[in-house]
N, CA, C and O atoms as a GROMACS GRO file, in nm:
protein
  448
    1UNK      N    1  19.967  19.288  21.449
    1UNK     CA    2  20.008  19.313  21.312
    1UNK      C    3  20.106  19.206  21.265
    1UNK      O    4  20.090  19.148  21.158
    2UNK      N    5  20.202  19.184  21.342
    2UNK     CA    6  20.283  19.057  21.305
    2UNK      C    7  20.207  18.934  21.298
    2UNK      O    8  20.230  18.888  21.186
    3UNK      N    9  20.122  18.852  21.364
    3UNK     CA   10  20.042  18.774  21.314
    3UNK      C   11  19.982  18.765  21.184
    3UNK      O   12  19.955  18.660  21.126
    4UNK      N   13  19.957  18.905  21.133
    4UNK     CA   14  19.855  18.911  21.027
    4UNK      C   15  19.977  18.932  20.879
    4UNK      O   16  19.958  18.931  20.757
    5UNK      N   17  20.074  18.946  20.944
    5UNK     CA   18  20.210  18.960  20.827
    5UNK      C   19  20.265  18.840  20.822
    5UNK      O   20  20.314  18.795  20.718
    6UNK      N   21  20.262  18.770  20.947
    6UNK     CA   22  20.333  18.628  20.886
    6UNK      C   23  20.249  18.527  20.820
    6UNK      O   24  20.301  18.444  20.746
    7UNK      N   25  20.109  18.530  20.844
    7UNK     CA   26  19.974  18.446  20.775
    7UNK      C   27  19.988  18.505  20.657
    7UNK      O   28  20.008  18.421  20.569
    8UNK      N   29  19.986  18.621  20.617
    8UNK     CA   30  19.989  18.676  20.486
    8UNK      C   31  20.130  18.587  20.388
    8UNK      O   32  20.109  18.512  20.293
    9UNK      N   33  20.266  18.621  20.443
    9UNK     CA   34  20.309  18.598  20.360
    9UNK      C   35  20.301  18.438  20.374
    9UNK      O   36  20.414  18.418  20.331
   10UNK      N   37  20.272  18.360  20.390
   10UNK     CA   38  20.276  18.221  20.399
   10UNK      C   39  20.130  18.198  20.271
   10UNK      O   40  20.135  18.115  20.180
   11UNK      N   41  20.049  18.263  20.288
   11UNK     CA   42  19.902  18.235  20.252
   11UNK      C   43  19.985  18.273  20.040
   11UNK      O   44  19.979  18.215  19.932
   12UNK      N   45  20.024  18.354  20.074
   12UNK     CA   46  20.083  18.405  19.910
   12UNK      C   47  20.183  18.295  19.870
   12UNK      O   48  20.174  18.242  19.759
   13UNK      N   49  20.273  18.261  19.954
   13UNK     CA   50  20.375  18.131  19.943
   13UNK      C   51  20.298  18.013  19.883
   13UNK      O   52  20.346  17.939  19.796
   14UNK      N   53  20.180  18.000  19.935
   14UNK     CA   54  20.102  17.864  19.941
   14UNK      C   55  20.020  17.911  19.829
   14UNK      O   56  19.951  17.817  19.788
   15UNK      N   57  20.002  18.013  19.767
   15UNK     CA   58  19.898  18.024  19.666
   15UNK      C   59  19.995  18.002  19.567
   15UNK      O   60  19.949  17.933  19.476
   16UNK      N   61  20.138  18.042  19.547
   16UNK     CA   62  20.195  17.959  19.456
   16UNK      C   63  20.244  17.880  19.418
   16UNK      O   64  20.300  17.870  19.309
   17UNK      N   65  20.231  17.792  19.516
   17UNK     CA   66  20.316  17.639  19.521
   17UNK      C   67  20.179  17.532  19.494
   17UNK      O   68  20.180  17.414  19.459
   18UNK      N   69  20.047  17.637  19.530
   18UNK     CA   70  19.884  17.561  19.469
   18UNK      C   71  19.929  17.576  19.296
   18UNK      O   72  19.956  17.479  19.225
   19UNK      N   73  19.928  17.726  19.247
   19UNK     CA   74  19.955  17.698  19.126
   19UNK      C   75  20.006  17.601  19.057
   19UNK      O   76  19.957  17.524  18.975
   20UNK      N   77  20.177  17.620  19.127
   20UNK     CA   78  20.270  17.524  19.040
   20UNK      C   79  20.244  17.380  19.034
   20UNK      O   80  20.278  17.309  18.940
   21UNK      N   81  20.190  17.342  19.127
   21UNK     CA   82  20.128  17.182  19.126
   21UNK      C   83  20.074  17.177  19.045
   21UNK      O   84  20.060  17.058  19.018
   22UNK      N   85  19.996  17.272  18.936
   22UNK     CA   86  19.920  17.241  18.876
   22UNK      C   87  19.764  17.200  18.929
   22UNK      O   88  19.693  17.123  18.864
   23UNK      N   89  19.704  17.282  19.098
   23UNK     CA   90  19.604  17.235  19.121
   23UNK      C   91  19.478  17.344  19.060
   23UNK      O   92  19.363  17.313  19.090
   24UNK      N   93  19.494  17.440  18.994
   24UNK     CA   94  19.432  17.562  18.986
   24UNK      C   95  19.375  17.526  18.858
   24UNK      O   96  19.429  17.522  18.748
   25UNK      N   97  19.226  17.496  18.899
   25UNK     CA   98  19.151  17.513  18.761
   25UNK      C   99  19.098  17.640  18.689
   25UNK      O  100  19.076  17.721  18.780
   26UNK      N  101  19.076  17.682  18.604
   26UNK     CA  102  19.034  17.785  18.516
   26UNK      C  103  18.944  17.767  18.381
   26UNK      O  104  18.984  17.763  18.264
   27UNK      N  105  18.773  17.755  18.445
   27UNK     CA  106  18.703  17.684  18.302
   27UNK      C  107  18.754  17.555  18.242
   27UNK      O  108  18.768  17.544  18.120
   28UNK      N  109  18.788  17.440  18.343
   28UNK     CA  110  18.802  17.315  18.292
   28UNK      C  111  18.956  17.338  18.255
   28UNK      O  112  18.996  17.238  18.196
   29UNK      N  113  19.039  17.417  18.266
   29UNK     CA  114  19.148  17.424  18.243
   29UNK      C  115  19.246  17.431  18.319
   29UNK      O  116  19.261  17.542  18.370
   30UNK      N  117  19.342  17.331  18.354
   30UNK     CA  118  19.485  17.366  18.470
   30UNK      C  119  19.539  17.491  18.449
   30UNK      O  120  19.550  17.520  18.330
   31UNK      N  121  19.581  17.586  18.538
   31UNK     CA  122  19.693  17.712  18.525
   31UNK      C  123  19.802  17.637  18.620
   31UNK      O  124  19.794  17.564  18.718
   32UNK      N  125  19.898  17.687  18.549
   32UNK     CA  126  20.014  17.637  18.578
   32UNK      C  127  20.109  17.793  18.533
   32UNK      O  128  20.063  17.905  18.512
   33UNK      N  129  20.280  17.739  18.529
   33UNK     CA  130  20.328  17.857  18.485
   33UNK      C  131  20.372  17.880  18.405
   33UNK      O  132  20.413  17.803  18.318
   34UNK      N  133  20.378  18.026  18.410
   34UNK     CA  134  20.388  18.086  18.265
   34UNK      C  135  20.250  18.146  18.277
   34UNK      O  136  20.260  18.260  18.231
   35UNK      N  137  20.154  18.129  18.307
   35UNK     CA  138  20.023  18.213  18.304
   35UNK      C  139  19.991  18.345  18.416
   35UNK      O  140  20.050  18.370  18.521
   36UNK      N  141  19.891  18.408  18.359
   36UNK     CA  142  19.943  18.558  18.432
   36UNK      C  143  19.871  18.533  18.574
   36UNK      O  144  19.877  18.611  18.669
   37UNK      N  145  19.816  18.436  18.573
   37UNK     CA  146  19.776  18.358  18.773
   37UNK      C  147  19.920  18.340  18.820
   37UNK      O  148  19.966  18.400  18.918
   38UNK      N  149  19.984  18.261  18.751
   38UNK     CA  150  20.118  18.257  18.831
   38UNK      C  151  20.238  18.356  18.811
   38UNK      O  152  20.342  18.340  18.875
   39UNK      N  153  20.222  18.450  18.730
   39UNK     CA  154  20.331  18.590  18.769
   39UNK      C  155  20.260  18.669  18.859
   39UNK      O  156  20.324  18.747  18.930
   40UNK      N  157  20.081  18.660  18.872
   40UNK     CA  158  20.048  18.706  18.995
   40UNK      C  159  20.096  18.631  19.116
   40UNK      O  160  20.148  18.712  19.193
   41UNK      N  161  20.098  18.538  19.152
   41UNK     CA  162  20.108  18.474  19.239
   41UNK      C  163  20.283  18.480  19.298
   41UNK      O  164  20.318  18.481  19.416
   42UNK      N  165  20.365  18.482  19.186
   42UNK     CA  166  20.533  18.516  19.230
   42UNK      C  167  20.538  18.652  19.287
   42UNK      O  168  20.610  18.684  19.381
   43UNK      N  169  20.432  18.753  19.203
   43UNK     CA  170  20.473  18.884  19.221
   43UNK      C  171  20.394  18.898  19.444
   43UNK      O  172  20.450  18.952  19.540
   44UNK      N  173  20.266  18.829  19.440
   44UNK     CA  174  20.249  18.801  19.581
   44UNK      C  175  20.362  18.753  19.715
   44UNK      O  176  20.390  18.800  19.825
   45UNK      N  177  20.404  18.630  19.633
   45UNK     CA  178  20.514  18.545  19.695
   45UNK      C  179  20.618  18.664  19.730
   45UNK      O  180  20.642  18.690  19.848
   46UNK      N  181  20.680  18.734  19.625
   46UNK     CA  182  20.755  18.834  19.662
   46UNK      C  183  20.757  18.908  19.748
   46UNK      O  184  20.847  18.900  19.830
   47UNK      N  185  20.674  18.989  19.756
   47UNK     CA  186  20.592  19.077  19.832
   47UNK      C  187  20.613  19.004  20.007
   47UNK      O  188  20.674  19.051  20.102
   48UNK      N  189  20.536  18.876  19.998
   48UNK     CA  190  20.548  18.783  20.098
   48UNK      C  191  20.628  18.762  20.205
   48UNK      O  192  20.602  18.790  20.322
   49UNK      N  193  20.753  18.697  20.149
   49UNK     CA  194  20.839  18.656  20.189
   49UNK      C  195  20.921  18.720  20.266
   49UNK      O  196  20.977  18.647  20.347
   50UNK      N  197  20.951  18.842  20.271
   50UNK     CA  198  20.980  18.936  20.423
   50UNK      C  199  20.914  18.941  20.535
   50UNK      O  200  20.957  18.930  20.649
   51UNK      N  201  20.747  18.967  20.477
   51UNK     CA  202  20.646  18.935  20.563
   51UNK      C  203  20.692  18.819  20.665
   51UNK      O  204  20.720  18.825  20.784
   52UNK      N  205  20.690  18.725  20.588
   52UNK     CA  206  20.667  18.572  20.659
   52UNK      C  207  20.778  18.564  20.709
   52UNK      O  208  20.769  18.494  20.810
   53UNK      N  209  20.937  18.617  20.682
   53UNK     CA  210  21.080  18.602  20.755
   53UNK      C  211  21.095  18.656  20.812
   53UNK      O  212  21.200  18.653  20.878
   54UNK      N  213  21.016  18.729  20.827
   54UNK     CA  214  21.062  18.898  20.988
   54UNK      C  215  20.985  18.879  21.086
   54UNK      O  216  21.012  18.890  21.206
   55UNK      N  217  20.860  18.840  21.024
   55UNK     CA  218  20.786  18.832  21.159
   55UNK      C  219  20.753  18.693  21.239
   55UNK      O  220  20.704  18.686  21.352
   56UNK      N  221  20.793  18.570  21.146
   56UNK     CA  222  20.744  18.440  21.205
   56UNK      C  223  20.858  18.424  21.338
   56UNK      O  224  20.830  18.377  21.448
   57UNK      N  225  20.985  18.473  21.298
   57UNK     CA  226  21.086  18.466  21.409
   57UNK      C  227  21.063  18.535  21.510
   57UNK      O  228  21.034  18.482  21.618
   58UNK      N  229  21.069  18.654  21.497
   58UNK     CA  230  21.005  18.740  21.599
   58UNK      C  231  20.856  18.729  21.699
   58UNK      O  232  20.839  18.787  21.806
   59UNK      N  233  20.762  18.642  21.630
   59UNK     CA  234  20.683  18.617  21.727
   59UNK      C  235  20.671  18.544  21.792
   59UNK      O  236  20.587  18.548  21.881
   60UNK      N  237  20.818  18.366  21.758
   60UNK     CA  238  20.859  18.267  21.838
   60UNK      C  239  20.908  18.313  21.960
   60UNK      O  240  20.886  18.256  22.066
   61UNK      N  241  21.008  18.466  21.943
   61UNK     CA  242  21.076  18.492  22.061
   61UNK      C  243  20.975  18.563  22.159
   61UNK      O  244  20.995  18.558  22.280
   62UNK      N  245  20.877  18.625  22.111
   62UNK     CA  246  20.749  18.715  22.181
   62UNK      C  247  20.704  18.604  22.220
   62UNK      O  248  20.704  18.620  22.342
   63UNK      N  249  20.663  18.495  22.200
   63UNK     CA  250  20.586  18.364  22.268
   63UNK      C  251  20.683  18.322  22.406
   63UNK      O  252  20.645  18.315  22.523
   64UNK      N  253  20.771  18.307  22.371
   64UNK     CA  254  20.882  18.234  22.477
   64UNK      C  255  20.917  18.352  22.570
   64UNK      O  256  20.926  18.321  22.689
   65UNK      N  257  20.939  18.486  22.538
   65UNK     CA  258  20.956  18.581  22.654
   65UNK      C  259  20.834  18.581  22.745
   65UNK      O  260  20.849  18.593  22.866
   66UNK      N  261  20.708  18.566  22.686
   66UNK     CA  262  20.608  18.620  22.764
   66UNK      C  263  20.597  18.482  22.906
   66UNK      O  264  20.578  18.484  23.028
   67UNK      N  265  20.624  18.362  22.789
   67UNK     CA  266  20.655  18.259  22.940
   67UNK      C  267  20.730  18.280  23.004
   67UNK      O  268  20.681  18.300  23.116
   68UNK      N  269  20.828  18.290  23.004
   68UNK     CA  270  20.940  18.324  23.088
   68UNK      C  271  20.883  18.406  23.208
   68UNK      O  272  20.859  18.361  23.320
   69UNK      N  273  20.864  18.534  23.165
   69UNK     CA  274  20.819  18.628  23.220
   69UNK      C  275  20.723  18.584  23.358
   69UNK      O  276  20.746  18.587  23.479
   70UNK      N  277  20.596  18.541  23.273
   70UNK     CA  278  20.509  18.493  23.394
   70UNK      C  279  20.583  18.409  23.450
   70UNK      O  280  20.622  18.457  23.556
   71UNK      N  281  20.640  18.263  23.425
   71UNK     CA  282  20.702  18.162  23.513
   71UNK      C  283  20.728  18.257  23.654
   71UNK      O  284  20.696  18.248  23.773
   72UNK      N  285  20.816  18.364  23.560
   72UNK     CA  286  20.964  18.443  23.681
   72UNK      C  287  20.816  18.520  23.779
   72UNK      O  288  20.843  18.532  23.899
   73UNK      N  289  20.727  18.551  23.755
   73UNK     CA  290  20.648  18.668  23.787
   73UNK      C  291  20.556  18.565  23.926
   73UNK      O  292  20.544  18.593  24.045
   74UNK      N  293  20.525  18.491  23.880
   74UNK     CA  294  20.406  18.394  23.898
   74UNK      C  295  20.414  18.414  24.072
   74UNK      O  296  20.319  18.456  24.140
   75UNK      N  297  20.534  18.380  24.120
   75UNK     CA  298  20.606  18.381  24.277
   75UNK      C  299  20.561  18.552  24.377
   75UNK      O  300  20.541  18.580  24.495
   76UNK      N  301  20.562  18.610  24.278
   76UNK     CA  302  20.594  18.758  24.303
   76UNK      C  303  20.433  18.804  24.306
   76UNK      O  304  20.402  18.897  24.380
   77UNK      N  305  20.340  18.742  24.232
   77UNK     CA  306  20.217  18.781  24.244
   77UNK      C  307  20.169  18.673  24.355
   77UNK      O  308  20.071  18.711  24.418
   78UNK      N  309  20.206  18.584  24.379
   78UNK     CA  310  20.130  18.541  24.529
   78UNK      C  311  20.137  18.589  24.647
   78UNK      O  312  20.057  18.596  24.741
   79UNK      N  313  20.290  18.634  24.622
   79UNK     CA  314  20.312  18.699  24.775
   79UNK      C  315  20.279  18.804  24.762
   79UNK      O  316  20.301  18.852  24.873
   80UNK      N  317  20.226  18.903  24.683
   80UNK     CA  318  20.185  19.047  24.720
   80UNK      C  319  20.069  18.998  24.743
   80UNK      O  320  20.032  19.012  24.860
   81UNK      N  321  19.978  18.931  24.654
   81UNK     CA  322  19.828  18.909  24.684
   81UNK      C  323  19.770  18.907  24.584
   81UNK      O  324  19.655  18.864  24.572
   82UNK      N  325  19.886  18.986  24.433
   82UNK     CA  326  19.808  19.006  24.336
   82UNK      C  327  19.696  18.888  24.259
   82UNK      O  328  19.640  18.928  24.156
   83UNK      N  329  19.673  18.783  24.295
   83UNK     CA  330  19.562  18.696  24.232
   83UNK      C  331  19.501  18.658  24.342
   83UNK      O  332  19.468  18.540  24.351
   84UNK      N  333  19.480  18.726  24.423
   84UNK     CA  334  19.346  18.713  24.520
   84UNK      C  335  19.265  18.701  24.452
   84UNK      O  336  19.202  18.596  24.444
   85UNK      N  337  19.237  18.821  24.370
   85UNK     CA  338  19.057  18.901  24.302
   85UNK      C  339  19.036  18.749  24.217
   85UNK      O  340  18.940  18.680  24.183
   86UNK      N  341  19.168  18.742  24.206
   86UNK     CA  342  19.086  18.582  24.074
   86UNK      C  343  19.083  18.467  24.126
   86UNK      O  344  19.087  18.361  24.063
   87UNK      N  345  19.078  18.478  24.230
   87UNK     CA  346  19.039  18.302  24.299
   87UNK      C  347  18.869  18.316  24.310
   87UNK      O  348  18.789  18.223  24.307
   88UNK      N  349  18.847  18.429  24.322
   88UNK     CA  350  18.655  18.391  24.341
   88UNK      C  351  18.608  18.427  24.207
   88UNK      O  352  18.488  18.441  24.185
   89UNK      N  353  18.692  18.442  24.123
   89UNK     CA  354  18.577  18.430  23.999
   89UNK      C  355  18.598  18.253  23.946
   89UNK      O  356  18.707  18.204  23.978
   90UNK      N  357  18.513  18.173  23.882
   90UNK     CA  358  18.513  18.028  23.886
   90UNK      C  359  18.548  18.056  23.716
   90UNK      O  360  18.584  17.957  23.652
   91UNK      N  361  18.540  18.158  23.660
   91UNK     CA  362  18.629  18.093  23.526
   91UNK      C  363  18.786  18.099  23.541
   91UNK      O  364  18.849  18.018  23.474
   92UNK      N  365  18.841  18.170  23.606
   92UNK     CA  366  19.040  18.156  23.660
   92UNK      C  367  19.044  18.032  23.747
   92UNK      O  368  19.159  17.989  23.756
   93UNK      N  369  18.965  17.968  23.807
   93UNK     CA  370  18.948  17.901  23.903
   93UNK      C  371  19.065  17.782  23.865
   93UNK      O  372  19.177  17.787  23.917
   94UNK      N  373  19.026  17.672  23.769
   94UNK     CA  374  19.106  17.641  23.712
   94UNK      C  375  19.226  17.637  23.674
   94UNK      O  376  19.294  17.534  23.682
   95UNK      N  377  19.276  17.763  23.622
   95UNK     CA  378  19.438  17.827  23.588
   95UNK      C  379  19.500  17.830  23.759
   95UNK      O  380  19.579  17.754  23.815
   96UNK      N  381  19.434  17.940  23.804
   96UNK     CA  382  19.477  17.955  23.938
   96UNK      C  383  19.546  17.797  24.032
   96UNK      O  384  19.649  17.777  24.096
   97UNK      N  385  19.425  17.709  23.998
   97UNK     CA  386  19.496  17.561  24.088
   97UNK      C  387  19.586  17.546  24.017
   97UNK      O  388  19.687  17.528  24.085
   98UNK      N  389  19.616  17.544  23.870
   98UNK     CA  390  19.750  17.495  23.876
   98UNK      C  391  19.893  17.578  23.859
   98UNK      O  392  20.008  17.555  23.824
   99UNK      N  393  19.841  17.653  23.891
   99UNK     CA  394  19.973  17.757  23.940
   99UNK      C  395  19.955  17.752  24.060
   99UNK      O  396  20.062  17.779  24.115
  100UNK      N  397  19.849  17.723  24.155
  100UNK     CA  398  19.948  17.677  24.286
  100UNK      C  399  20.007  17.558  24.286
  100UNK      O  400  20.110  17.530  24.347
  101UNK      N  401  19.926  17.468  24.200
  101UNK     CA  402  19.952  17.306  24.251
  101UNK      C  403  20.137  17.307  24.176
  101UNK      O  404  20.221  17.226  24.214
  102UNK      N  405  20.165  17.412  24.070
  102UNK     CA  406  20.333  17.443  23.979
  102UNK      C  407  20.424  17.459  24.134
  102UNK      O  408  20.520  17.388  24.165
  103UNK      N  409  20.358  17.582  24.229
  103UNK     CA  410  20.414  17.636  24.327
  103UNK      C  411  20.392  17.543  24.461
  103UNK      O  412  20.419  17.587  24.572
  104UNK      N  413  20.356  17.451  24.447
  104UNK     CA  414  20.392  17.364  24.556
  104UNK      C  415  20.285  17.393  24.698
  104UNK      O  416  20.293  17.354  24.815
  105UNK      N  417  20.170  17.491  24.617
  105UNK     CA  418  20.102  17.514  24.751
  105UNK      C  419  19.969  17.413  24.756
  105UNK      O  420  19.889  17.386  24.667
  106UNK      N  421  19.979  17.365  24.907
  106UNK     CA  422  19.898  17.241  24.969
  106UNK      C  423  19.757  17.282  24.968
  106UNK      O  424  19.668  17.200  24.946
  107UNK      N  425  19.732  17.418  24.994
  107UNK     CA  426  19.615  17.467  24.988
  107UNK      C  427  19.516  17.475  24.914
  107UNK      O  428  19.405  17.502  24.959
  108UNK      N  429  19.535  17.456  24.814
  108UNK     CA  430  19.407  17.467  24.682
  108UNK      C  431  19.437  17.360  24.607
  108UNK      O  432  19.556  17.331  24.596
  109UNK      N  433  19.336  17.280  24.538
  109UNK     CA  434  19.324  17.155  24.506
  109UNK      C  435  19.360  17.176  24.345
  109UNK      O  436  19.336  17.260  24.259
  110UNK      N  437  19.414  17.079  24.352
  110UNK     CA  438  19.514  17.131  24.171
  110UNK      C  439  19.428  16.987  24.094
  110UNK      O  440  19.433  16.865  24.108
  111UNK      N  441  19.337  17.103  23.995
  111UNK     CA  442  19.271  16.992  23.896
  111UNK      C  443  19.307  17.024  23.744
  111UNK      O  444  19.238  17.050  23.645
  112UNK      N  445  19.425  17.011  23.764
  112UNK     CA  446  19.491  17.039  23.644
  112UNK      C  447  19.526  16.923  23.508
  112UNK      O  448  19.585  16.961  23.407
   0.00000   0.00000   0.00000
C-alpha cells in the first residue's frame, strides 16, 4: 500500500507541474492555469502530497532494515542449515554463491 501511495502522490505532483509548463493540449489549445484542469490538478496535488511525504520516507527505512536484517541473518542461516533446500534448486543457485563467496566460504564457486 505504501508503494502505491507514494507513486500516487508523485504521479498528481507531476500532473501539475505537466500543466503548468504549459504542456497540456486541449483541442489545439494549451491549458495552463487558471483553468479547471489545473484547480483539478492542485486539488490532486493536495490530496498527494502526504501521500508522497509519509510514505516515500518510510519505505527508504523498510528498504535498508530489511538489508540489514538479512546481512545480520545470512551467518545464522548457514549454520543451522537453513539454505540447504536452496542450493539444489538452479534458480537460487546463483544468489546462494554469492552469499557464500560474501561469507568467505571456499566451497562453492562464487559467479557473482
Amino acid at each position: 500500500m505504501a508503494i502505491s501511495a507514494s507513486n500516487t502522490g508523485g504521479a498528481w505532483d507531476n500532473a501539475k507541474k505537466y500543466i503548468e509548463q504549459g504542456s497540456l493540449n486541449k483541442n489545439g489549445h494549451v491549458v495552463g492555469k487558471g483553468t479547471e484542469e489545473h484547480t483539478a490538478a492542485v486539488i490532486g496535488d493536495t490530496v498527494g502530497d502526504p501521500l508522497k511525504d509519509t510514505s516515500g520516507p518510510s519505505l527508504n527505512i523498510l528498504i535498508k532494515l530489511s538489508a540489514i536484517i538479512s546481512l545480520v541473518f545470512v551467518r545464522f542461516f548457514d549454520k543451522t542449515g537453513y539454505l540447504v533446500p536452496y542450493l539444489e534448486k538452479p534458480s537460487y543457485k546463483p544468489y546462494i554463491d554469492c552469499v557464500a563467496k560474501a561469507m568467505g566460504n571456499a566451497t562453492l564457486e562464487a559467479k557473482c
